[in-house]
N, C-alpha and C positions, 0 to 999 in steps of 0.2 A: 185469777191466773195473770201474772205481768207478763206484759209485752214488751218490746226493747224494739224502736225507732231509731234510723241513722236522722240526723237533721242537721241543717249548713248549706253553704251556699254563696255567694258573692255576699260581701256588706262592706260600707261606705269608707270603713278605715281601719285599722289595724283594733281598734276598741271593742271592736266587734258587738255592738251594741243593735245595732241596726243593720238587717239587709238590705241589699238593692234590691227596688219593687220588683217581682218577678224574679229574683233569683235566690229563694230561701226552699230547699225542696224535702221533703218528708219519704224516706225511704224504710218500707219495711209494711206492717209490722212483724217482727222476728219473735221465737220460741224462746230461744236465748242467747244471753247475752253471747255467747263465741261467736254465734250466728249474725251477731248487730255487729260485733266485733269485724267479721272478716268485709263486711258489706265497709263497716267505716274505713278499713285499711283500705280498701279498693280505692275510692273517693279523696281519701285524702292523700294517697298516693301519686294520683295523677292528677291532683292542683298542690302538690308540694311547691312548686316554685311560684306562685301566686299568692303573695304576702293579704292579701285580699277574702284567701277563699279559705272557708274553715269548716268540719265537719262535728258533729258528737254524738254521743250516744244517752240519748234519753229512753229514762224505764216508766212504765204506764201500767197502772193496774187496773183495767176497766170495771171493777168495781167499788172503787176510791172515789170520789166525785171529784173531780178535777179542782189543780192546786190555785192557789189565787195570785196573781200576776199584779198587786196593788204593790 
């Protein structure tokens, strides 16, 4: 069954490559996506004017064995 995660947070420059330590946060996990959907509106709605802060919606299927990050 996939799950759908809001994720974002402060990062160092508009590349968005990198968070600020402590401020990358993990919200959810949600049923679906509308569900990840209206959580990422909230969040990103209320750091709209913070060219810094950024939100998304990441899908998880907890029986997939997690993706590789190399």
């Amino acid at each position: 069954m996939q799950q759908f995660w809001v994720v974002g947070g402060q990062y160092h420059d508009t590349n968005f490559r990198e968070a600020v330590k402590g401020h990358e946060s993990w919200y959810g996990p949600f049923e679906t996506y509308e569900a990840a959907r209206e959580e990422w509106a909230r969040h990103a709605w209320n750091t709209v004017d913070d060219a810094h802060m950024r939100f998304r919606i990441e899908r998880m299927d907890p029986e997939e064995p997690p993706r590789c990050t190399d």
